[in-house]
C-alpha positions as CSV (number, residue, x, y, z in Angstrom):
1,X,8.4,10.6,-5.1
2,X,10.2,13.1,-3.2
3,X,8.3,15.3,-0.3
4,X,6.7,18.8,-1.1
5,X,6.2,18.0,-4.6
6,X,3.6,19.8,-6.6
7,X,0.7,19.2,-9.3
8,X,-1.2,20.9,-11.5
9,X,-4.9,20.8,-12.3
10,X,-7.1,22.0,-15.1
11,X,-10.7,23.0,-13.7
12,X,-13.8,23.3,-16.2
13,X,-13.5,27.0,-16.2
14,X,-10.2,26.7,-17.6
15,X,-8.0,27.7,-14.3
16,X,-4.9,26.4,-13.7
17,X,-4.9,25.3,-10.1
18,X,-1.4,24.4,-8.2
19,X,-1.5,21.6,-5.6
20,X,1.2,21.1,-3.1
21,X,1.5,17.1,-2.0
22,X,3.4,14.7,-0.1
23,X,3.8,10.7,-1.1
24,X,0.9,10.3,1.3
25,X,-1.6,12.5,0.0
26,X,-4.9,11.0,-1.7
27,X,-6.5,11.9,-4.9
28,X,-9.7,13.0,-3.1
29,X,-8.1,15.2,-1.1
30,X,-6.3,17.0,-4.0
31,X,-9.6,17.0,-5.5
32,X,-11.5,18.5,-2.5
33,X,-8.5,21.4,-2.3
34,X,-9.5,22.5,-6.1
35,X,-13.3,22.4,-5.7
36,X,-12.6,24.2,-2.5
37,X,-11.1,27.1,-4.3
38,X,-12.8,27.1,-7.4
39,X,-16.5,26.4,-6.0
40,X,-17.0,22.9,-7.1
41,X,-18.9,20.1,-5.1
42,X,-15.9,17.0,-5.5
43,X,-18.7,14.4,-5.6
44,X,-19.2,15.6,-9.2
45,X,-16.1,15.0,-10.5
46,X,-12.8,12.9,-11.3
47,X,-9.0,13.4,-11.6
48,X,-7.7,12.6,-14.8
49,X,-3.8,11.9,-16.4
50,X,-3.8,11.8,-20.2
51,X,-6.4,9.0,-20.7
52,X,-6.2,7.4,-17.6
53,X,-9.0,8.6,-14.5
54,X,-7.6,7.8,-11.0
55,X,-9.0,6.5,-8.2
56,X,-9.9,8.7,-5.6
57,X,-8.6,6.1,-2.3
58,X,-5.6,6.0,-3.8
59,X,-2.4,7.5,-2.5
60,X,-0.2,9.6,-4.8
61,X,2.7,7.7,-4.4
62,X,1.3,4.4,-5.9
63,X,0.0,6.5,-8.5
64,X,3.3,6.8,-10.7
65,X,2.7,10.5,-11.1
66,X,5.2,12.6,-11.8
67,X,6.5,16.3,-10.7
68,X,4.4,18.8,-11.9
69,X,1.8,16.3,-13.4
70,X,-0.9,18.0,-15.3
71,X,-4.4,16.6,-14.1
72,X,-7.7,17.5,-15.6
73,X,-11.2,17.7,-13.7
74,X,-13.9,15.7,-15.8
75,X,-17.6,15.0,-14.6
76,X,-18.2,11.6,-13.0
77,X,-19.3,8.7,-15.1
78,X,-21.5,7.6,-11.9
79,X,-22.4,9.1,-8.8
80,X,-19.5,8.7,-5.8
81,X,-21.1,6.3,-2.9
82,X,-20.2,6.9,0.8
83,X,-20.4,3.6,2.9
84,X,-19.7,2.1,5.6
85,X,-15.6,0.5,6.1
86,X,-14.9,-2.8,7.5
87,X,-11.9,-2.0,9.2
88,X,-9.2,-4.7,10.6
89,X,-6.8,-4.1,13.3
90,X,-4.0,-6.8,13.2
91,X,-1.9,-6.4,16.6
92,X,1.3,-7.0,17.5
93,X,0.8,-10.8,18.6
94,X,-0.8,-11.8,15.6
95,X,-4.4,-11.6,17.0
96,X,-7.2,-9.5,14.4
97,X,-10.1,-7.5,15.1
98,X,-12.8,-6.3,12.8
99,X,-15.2,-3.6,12.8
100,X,-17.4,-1.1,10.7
101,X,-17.2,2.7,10.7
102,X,-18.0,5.3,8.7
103,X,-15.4,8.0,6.7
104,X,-15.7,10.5,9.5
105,X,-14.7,8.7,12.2
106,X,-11.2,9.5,12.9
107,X,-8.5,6.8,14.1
108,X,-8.5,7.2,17.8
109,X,-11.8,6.8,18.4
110,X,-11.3,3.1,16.2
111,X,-8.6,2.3,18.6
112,X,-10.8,3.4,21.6
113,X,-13.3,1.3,20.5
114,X,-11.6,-1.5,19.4
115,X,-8.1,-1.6,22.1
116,X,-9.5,0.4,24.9
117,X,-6.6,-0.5,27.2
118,X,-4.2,1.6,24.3
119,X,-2.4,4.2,25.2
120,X,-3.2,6.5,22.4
121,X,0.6,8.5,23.2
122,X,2.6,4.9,21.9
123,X,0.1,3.4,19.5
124,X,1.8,3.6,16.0
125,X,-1.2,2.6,13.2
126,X,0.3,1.9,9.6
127,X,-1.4,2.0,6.3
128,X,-0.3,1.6,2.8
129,X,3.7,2.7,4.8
130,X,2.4,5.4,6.3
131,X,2.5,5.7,9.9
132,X,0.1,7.8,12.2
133,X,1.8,8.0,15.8
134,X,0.6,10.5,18.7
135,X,-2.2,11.6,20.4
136,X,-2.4,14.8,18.3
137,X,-2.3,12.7,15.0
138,X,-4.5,10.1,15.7
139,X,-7.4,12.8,16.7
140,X,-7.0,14.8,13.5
141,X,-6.8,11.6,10.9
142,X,-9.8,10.3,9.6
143,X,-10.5,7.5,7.4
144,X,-11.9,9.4,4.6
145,X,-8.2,11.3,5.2
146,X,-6.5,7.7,4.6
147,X,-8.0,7.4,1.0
148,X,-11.0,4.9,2.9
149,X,-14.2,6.2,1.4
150,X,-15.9,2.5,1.1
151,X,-14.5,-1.3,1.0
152,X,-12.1,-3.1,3.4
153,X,-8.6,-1.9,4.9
154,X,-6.2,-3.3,7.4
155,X,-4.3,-1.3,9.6
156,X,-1.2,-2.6,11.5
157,X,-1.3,-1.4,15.3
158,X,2.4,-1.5,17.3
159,X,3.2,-0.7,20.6
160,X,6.5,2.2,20.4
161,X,7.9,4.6,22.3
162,X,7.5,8.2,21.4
163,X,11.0,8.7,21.7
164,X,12.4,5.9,19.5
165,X,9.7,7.0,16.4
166,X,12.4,9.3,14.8
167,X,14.9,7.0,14.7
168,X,15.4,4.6,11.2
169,X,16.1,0.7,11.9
170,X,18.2,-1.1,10.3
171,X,20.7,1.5,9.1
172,X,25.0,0.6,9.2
173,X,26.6,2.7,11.5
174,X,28.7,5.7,10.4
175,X,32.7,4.6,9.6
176,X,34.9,5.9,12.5
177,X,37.6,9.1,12.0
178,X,40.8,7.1,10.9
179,X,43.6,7.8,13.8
180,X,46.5,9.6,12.8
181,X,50.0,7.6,12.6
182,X,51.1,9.7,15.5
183,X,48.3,8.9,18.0
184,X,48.5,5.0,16.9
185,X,52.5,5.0,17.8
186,X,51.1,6.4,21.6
187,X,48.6,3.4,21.6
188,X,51.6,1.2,21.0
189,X,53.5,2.9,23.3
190,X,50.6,2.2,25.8
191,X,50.7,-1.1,25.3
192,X,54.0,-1.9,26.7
193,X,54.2,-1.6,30.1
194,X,58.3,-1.1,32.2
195,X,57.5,-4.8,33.0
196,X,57.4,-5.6,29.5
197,X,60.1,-3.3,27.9
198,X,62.4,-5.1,30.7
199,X,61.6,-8.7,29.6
200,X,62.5,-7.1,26.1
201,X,65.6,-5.6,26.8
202,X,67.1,-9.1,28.9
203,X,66.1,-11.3,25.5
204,X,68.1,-8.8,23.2
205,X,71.4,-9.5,26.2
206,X,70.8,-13.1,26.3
207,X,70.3,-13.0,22.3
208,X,73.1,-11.0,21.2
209,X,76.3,-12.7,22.4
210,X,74.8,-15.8,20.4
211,X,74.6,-13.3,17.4
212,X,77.8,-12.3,17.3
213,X,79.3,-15.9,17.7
214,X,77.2,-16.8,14.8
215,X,79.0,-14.1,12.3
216,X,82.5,-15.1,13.4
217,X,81.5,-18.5,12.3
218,X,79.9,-17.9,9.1
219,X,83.1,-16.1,8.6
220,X,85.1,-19.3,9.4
221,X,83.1,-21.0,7.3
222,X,82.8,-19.2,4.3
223,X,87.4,-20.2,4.2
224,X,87.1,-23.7,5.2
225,X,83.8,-24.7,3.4
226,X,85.3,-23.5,-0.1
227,X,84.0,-26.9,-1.8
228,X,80.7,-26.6,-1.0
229,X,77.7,-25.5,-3.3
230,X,75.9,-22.5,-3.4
231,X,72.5,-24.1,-2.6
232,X,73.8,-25.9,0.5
233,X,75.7,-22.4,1.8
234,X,72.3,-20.8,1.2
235,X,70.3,-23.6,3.0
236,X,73.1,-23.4,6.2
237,X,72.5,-19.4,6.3
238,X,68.7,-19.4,6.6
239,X,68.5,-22.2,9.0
240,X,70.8,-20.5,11.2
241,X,69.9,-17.2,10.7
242,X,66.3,-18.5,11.5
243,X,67.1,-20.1,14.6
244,X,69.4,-16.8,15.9
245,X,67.6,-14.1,14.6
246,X,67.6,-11.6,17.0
247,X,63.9,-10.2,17.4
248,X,62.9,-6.2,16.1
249,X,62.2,-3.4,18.7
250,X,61.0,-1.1,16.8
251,X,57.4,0.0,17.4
252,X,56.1,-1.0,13.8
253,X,56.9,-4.5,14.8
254,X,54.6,-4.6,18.0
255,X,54.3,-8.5,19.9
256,X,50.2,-8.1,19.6
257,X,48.1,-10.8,17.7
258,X,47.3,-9.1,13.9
259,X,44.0,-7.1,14.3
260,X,42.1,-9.1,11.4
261,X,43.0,-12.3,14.0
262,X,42.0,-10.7,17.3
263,X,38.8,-9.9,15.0
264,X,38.0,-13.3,13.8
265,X,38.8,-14.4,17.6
266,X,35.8,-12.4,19.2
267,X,33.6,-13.7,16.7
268,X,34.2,-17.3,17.9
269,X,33.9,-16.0,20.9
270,X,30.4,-14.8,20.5
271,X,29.8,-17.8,19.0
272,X,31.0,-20.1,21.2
273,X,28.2,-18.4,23.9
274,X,25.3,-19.3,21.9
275,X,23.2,-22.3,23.2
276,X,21.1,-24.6,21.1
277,X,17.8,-25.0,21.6
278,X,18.2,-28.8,20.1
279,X,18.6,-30.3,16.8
280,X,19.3,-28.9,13.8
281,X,21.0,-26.0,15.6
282,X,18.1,-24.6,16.7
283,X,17.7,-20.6,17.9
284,X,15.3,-18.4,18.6
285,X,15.8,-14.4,18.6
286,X,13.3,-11.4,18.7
287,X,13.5,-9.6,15.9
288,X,12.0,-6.4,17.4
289,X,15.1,-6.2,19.5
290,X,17.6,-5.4,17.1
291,X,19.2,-2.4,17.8
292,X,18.2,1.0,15.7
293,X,20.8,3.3,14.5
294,X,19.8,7.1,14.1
295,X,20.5,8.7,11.0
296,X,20.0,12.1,9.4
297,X,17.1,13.1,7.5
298,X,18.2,13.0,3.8
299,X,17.3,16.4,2.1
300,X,14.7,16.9,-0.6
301,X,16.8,17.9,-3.2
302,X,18.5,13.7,-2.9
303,X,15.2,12.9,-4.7
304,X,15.3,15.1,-7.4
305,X,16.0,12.8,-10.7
306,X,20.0,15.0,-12.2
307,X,21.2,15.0,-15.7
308,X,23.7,11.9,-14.9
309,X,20.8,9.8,-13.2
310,X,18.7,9.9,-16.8
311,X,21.6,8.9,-18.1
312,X,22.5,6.3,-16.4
313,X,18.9,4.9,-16.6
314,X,19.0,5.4,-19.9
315,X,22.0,3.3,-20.6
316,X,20.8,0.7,-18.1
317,X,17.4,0.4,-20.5
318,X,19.5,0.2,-23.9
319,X,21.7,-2.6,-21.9
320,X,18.8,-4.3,-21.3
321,X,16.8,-4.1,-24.6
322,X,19.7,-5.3,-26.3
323,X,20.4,-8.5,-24.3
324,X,16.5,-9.3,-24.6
325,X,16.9,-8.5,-28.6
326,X,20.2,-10.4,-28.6
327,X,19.0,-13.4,-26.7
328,X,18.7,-16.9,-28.5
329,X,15.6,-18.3,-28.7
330,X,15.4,-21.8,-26.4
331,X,13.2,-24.7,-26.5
332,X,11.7,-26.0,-23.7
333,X,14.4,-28.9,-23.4
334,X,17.1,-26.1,-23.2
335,X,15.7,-24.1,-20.7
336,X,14.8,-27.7,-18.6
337,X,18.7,-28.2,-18.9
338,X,19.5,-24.6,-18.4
339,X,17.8,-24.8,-14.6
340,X,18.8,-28.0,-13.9
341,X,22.7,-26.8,-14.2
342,X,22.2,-24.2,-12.0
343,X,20.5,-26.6,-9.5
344,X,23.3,-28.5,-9.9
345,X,25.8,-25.5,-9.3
346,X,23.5,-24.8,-5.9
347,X,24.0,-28.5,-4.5
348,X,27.6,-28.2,-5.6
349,X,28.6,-25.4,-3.8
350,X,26.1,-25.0,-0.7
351,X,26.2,-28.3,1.8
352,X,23.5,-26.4,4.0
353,X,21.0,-24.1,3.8
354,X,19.7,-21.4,6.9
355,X,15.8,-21.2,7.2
356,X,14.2,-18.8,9.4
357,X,10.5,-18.6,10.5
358,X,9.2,-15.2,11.2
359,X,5.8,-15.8,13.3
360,X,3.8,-12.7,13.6
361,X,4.9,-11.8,16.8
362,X,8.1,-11.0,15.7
363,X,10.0,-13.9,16.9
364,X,11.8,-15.7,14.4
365,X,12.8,-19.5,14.8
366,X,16.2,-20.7,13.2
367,X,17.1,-24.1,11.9
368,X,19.7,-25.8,9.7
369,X,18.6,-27.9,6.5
370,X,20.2,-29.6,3.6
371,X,19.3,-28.6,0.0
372,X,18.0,-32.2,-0.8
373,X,15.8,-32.3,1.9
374,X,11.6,-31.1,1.4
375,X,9.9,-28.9,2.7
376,X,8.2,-31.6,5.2
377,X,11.1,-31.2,7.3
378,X,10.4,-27.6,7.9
379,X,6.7,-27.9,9.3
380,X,8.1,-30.9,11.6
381,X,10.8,-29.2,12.7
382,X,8.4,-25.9,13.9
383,X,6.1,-28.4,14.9
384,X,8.6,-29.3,18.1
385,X,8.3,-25.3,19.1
386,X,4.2,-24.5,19.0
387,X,2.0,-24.9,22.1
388,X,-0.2,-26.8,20.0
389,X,1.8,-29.5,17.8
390,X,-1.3,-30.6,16.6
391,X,-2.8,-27.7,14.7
392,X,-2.6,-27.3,11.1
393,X,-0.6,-24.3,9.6
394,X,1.0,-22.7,6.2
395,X,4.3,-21.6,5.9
396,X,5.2,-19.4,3.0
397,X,7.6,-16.8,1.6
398,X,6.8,-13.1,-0.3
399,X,7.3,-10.8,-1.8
400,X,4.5,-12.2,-4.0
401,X,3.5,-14.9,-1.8
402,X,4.2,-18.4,-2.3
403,X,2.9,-21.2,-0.2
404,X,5.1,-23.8,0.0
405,X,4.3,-27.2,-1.2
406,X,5.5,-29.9,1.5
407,X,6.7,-32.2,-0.8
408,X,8.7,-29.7,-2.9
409,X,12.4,-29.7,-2.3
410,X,14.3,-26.7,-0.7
411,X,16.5,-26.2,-3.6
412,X,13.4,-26.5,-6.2
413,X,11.6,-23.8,-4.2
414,X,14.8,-21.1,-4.2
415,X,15.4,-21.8,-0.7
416,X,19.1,-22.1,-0.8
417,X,21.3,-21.2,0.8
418,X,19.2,-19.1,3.1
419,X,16.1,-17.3,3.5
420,X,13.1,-16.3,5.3
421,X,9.8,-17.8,5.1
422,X,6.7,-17.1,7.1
423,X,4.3,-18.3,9.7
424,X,0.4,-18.6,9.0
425,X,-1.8,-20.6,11.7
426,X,-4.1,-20.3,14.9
427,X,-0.8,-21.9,17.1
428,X,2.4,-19.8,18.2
429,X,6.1,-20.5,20.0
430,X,6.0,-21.5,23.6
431,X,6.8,-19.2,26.2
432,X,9.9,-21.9,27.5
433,X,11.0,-20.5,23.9
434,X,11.1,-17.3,24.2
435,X,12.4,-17.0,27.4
436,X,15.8,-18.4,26.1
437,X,16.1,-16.4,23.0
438,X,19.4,-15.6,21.8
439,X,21.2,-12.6,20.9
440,X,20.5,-11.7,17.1
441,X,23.6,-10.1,16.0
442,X,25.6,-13.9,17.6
443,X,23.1,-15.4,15.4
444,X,23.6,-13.6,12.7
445,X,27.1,-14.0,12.5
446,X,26.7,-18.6,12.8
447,X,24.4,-17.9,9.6
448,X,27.1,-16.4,7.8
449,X,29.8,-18.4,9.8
450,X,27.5,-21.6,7.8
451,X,27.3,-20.0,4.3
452,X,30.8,-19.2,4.3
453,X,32.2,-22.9,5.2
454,X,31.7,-24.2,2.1
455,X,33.4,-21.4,-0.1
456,X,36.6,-21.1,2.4
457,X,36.8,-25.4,1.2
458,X,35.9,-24.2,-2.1
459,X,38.8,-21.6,-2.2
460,X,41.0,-24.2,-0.2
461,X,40.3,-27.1,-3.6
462,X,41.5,-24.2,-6.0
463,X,44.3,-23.9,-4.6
464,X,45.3,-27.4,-4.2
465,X,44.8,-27.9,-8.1
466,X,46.9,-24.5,-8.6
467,X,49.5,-26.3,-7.1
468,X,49.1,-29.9,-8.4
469,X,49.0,-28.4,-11.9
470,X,52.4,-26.2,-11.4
471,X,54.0,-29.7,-10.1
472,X,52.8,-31.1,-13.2
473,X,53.8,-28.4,-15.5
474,X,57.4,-28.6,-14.0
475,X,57.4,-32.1,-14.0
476,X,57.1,-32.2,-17.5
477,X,59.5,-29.3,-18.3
478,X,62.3,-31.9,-16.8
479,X,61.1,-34.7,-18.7
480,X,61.7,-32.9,-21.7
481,X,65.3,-31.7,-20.2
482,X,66.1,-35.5,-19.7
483,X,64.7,-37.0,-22.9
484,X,66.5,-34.2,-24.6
485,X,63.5,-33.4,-27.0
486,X,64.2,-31.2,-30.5
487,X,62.2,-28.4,-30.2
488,X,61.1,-29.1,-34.3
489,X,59.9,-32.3,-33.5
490,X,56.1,-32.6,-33.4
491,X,54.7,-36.2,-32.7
492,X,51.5,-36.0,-34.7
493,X,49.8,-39.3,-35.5
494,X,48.3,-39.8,-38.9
């Protein structure tokens, strides 16, 4: 749901009542707004679409509520109870606290009480994706404001700068302006220095005398050779002219390495840098440090569903109804077979698969596996990196979350050929760890350096049986050229 959206409710005196809300609004507080202006107590009364009555701590944007919904006020089955909220506070290193508080009390005085060495200016709290930050904001939210009447929340506390709070992570960066052909012949230009230009110019002297011998003597030849064949004439001319040829000048023709090569060089550069922590190409990398890209605020009209987007759902629902329709019906041996050829395909075309284990202080711990191999090898392998080897943990991927079996295999649990699974126990990386983390974006680039090795060898196989099967295919055309074949003939066997 887009921002500055609007809804509509019916009160029991039959007034129409207009609500203005954002994604994060709650149902009470719509609610609270219409018995405001109408002269309703809210603890009398629901919010209901069609035949379905909504939950007052929810927020509008899990509610699947349209634009312009139309909402009804109907009398409450049973009375609304106010009580005390067990509220948990997970922090940035993974640590928890608990506490109870009532609706009123707003979300700085829970940090006071709960983190009273926060700075109220950088503490970021998040719940259900939306994010209080600021002094200002944190004073004027309550819980009853969150939707948290009664029950149990959690709220995620982070440490930010102000500054850095309007700026989205993890967005590509802009494309650069193409350069005009005129400003790319400067930079060519540039390149060459006098130095250069005179090394040039005394090649093309020391070149050119040798040129000009070589067409008086392919003249020569061309009189005296007469017996010769075309195809050894042809194989003479390109061996000399190959040898001779006297190099271009021209500014197309520049004596740089091809960009896409200078390219691929720097990224084996980068590469080349990173150092192992020990076996199975071990790294660690802070994932908090990746670099954030700012990017415009998109404007509310991007939200709003057009004429061309129904259609296109629309389409994409008929395509779908009609390959579920469409689809044969398979037994359970058939779909057994059915997985196990796409196992197959998996272990076929990925040798290795890249694991990473996010701990909950946002430093993740890279390793290499093969597919074959279970999911033992994982908890050992993290096991080498905790203070405490010792202590019993779960590791486990979502979204929903899946605790992984340790004697499943990596390819049975969807693990190939890379992924992200998570940490769960009292232990976390040594500090020796994390003081040699590595640069994510070099990391990065060796996990898709590894994915990529076995389809460049894949792509490499292809062609070699492109070519063997054109040798064969000419092979056989000269057979038949030899054996002089009719083309009626048709050796059928009966």
């Amino acid at each position: 749901m887009a921002t500055n959206k609007t809804v509509i409710v019916l009160a029991p005196n039959g007034r129409r009542q207009n609500v203005k809300v954002t994604p994060n609004t709650t149902i009470l507080q719509v609610l609270e707004e219409v018995c405001k202006k109408q002269g309703y107590n809210s603890d009398d009364y629901d919010l209901k679409h069609y035949n379905r009555v909504l939950d007052p701590n929810a927020i509008l944007r899990f509610t699947g509520l349209p634009n312009n919904a139309q909402l009804e006020m109907v009398p409450c089955t049973k009375a609304r109870s106010k009580s005390n909220i067990v509220i948990g506070i997970q922090l940035e290193n993974g640590q928890r606290l608990m506490g109870e508080y009532t609706p009123e009390v707003t979300l700085a005085e829970v940090v006071q009480k709960m983190c009273p060495d926060q700075n109220l200016e950088r503490t970021v709290l998040t719940y259900m994706h939306r994010e209080v930050h600021g002094t200002e904001a944190l004073e004027n939210t309550t819980l009853k404001s969150l939707g948290l009447i009664n029950g149990k929340a959690m709220l995620r506390l982070m440490d930010r700068d102000p500054q850095q709070m309007n700026i989205q992570k993890h967005v590509s960066q802009p494309l650069k302006p193409r350069e005009s052909p005129n400003t790319s012949n400067e930079n060519d230009d540039k390149k060459f220095s006098n130095k250069d230009l005179n090394k040039i110019d005394s090649v093309i002297k020391k070149i050119k005398p040798n040129f000009e011998k070589l067409q008086d003597s392919s003249q020569a030849t061309e009189t005296e050779e007469e017996g010769m064949t075309q195809k050894d004439k042809e194989k003479d001319i390109l061996t000399t002219e190959n040898d001779y040829a006297m190099p271009s000048t021209s500014k197309n023709n520049s004596y740089t390495k091809p960009q896409t090569q200078s390219l691929v060089e720097n990224e084996l550069m980068d590469i080349s840098d990173i150092k192992f922590l020990g076996e199975r190409n071990a790294l660690v990398f802070n994932q908090a440090a990746i670099e954030v890209l700012s990017k415009d605020e998109l404007p509310n009209d991007f939200y709003d569903l057009t004429v061309n987007d129904a259609k296109v759902l629309l389409r994409d629902a008929k395509r779908r109804r009609e390959e579920l329709e469409d689809a044969p019906l398979l037994t359970t041996v058939q779909r057994q077979l059915n997985h196990e050829k796409q196992t197959l395909s998996q272990l076929n075309k990925y040798q290795h698969t890249v694991i990473r284990i996010q701990f909950p202080d946002q430093f993740v711990l890279q390793g290499v596996f093969r597919p074959l191999e279970k999911v033992q090898t994982i908890k050992d392998f993290v096991k080498n990196y905790l203070i405490d080897s010792d202590s019993d943990f779960e590791i486990f991927t979502t979204p929903p979350k899946h605790i992984l079996s340790p004697d499943a295999y990596l390819v049975d649990e969807n693990l190939v050929p890379s992924t992200i699974v998570y940490y769960s126990g009292p232990s976390a990386l040594r500090s020796d760890i994390k003081e040699r983390a590595a640069n994510p974006e070099q990391v990065g680039r060796l996990a898709t350096r590894i994915r990529m090795s076995r389809v460049n060898q894949e792509n490499e196989i292809d062609e070699t049986v492109k070519n063997s099967d054109t040798l064969n295919s000419k092979s056989n055309e000269t057979l038949n050229k030899n054996n002089k074949i009719p083309k009626w003939f048709n050796p059928t066997s009966k």
